[in-house]
C-alpha positions as CSV (number, residue, x, y, z in Angstrom):
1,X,17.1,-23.5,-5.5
2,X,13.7,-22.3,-5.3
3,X,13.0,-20.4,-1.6
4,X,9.8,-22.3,-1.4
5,X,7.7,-24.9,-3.5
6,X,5.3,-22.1,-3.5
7,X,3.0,-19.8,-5.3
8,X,2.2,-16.1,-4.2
9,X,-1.7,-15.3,-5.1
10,X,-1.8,-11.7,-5.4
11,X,-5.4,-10.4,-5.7
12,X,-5.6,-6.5,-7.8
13,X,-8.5,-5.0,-6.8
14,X,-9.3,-2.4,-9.2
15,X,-6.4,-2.3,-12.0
16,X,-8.0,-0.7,-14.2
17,X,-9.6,2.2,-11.9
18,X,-7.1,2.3,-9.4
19,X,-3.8,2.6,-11.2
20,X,-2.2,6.4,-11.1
21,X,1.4,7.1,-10.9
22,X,2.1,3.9,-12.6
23,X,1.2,2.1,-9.3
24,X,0.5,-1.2,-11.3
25,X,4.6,-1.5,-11.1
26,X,4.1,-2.4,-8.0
27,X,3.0,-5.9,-9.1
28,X,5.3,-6.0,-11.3
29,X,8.3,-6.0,-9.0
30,X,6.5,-8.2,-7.2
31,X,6.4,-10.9,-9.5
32,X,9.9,-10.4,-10.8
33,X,11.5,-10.7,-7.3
34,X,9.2,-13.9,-6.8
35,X,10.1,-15.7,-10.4
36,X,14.1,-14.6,-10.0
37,X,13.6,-16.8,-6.6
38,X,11.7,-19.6,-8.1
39,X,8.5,-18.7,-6.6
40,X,5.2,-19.1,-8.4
41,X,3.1,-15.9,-9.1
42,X,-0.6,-15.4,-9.9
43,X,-2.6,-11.9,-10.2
44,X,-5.9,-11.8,-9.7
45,X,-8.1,-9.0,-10.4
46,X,-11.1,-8.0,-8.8
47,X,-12.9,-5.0,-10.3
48,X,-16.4,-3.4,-9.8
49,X,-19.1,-5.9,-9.1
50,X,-16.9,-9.2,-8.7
51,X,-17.2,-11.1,-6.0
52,X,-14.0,-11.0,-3.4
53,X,-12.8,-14.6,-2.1
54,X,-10.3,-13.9,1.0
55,X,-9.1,-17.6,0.1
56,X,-7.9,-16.9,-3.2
57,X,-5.2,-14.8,-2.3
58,X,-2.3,-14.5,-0.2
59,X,-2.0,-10.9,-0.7
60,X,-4.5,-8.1,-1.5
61,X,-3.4,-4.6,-3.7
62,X,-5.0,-1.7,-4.1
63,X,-3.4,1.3,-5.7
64,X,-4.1,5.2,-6.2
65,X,-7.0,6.9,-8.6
66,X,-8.7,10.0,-9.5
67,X,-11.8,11.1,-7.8
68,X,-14.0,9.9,-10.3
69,X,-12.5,6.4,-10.3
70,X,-12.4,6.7,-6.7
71,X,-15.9,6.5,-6.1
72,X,-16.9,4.0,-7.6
73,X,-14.4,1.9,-6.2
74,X,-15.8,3.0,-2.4
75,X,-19.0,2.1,-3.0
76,X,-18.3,-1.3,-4.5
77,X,-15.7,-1.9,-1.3
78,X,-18.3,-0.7,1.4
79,X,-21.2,-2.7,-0.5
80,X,-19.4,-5.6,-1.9
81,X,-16.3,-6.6,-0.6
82,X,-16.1,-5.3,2.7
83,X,-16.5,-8.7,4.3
84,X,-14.3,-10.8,2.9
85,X,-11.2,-7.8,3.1
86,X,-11.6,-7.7,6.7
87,X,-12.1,-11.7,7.0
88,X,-8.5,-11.8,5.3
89,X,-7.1,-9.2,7.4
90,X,-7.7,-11.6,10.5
91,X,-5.9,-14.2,9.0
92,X,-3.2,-11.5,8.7
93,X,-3.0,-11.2,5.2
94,X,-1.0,-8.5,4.0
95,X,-3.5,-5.7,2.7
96,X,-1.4,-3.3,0.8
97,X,-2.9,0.3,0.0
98,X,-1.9,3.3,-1.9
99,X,-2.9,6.9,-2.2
100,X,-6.6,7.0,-3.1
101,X,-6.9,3.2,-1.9
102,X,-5.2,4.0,1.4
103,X,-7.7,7.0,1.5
104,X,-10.7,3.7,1.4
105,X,-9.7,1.7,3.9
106,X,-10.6,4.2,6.7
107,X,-14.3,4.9,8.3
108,X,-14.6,7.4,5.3
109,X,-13.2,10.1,2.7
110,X,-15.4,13.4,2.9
111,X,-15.0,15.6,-0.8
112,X,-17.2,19.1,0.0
113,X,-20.8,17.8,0.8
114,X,-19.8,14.3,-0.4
115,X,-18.8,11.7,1.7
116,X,-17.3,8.5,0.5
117,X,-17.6,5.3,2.7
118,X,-14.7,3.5,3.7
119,X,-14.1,-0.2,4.8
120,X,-13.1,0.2,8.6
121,X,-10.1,-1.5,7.9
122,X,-8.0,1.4,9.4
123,X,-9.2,3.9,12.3
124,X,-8.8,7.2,10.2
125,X,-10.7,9.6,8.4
126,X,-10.0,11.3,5.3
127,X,-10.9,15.1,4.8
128,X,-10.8,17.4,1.8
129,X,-9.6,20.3,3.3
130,X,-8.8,24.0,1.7
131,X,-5.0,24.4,1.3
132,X,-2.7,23.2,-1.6
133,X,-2.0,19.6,-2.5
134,X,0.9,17.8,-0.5
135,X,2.9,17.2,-3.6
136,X,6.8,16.2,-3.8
137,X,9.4,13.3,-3.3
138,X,8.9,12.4,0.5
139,X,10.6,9.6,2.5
140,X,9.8,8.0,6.0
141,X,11.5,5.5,8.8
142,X,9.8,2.7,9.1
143,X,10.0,-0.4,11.6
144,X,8.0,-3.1,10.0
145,X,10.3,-5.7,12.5
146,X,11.2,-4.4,16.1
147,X,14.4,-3.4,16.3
148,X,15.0,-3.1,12.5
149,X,14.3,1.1,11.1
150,X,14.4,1.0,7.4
151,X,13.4,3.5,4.8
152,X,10.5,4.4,2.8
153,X,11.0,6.6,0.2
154,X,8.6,7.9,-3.0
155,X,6.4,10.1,-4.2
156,X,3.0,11.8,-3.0
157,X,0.5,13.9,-4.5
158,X,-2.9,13.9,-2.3
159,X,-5.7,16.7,-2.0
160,X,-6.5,14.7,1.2
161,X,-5.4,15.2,4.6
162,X,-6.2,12.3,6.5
163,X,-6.0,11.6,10.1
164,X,-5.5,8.7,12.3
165,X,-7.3,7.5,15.4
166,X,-6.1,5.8,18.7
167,X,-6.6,2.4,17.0
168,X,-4.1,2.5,14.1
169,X,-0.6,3.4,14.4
170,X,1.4,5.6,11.5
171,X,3.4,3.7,9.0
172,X,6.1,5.8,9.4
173,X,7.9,8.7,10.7
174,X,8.4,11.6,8.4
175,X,11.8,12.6,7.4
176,X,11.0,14.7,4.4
177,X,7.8,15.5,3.3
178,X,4.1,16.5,4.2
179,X,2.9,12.9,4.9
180,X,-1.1,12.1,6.1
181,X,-1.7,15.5,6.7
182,X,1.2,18.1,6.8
183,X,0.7,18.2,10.2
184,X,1.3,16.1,13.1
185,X,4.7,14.5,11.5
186,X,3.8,11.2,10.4
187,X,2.9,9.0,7.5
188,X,0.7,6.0,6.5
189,X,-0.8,3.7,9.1
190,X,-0.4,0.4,10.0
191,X,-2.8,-2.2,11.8
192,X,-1.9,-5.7,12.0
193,X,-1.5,-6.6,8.3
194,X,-2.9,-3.9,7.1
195,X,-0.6,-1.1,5.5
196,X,-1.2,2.1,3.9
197,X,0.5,4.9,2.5
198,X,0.8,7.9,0.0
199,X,3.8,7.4,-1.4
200,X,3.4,6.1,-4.6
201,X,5.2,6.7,-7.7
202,X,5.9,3.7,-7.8
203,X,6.3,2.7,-4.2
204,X,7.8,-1.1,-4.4
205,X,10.5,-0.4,-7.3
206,X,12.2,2.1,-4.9
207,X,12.2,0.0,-1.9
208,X,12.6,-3.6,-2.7
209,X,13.2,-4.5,0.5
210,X,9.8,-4.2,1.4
211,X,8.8,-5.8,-1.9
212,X,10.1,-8.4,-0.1
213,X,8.9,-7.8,3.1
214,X,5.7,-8.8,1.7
215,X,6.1,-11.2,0.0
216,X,7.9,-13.0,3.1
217,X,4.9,-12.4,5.3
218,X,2.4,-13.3,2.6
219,X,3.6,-17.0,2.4
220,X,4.5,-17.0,6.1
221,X,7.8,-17.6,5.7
222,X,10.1,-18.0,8.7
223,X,13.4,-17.7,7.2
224,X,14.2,-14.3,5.2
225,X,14.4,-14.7,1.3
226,X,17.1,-16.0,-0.5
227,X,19.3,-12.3,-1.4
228,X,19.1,-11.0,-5.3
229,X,21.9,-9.2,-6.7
230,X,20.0,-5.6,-6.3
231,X,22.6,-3.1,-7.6
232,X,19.8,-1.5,-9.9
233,X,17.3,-1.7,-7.1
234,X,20.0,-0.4,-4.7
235,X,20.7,2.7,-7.0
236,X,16.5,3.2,-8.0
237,X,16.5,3.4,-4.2
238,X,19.3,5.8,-3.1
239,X,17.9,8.4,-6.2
240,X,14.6,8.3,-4.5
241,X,16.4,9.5,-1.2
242,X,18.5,12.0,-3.1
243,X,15.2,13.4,-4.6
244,X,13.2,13.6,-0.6
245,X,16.6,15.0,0.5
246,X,17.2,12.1,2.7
């Protein structure tokens, strides 16, 4: 039986642009884990210059890029969609972000004399310091439900050190890896509905469980999903473990 005689809208800002590290399997497992419960699924993609409609999605994705990329997609968020990502993050939409998009949803991503406007979405800044890049399999505790630590575990690869301010929390305590900074032992941030992180690689394919996380909070559901038979997902996730050492 179906969980729900429902349909998950999931909006893709940026696929094309923002898609490094294979991110776009994020959506993928997504969809699958939705269809396998007889959930509906819909992408939609919003890419430089289209207008953003909060009410045509339940959730909203945006993954990792180069610099290059990167910049374009910050000024089309600061001068274009802006508005309706934070009108959807007060209805608590879930407002997924990864790597380079993470580095966007903050007050703004300094590269040298260049400074790359961010949405406000997140209280951080993004700095592009001197040092190597934070590179390697990394994996962090999480507590997206009080009461209930779970793991995180992928890949990063960011130039960027970013750092958080009293209004957003960390995703995630670091277990292995160099997380938002190298520094101050924590990783991602969190406000409300609004998530990001570095890990990538991809991130959801490794942890279904917070595949389903979202999808659960995107269609407000009050009762938890209907279980898959997740031996492959199980395994995907205990190699990514093995790899951060965890």
């Amino acid at each position: 039986m179906p969980d729900h005689a429902v349909t998950l809208r999931v909006c893709a800002l940026y696929p094309d642009l923002m898609n490094i590290y294979a991110d776009r399997g994020n959506l993928l497992v997504l969809e699958h884990r939705c269809r396998w419960r007889g959930i509906g699924f819909e992408v939609i993609s919003c890419g430089l210059g289209d207008p953003l409609d909060p009410e045509a999605a339940d959730l909203f994705y945006i993954g990792g890029g180069q610099d290059r990329d990167q910049r374009q997609c910050a000024l089309d968020l600061a001068q274009s969609k802006r508005q309706a990502l934070h009108q959807a993050a007060e209805q608590d939409k879930p407002i997924l972000a990864v790597c380079g998009g993470y580095q966007l949803l903050g007050h703004s991503y300094q590269l040298g004399d260049e400074t790359l406007p961010g949405v406000e979405l997140l209280d951080l800044v993004t700095v592009r310091q001197e040092g190597p890049r934070l590179i390697g399999n990394a994996a962090i505790q999480v507590e997206l439900e009080p009461g209930q630590p779970r793991i995180l575990a992928g890949f990063e690869n960011h130039g960027g050190r970013t750092y958080l301010g009293p209004g957003t929390a960390p995703l995630g305590r670091i277990l292995k890896g160099a997380g938002n900074n190298g520094q101050d032992g924590v990783e991602g941030a969190r406000s409300g509905s609004v998530i990001g992180t570095y890990l990538h690689g991809p991130l959801l394919p490794k942890n279904v469980w917070f595949a389903d996380w979202l999808i659960g909070a995107a269609l407000r559901m009050s009762l938890p999903l209907s279980p898959l038979p997740d031996e492959l997902e199980a395994a995907a996730h205990a190699s990514a473990r093995r790899a951060a050492g965890v």
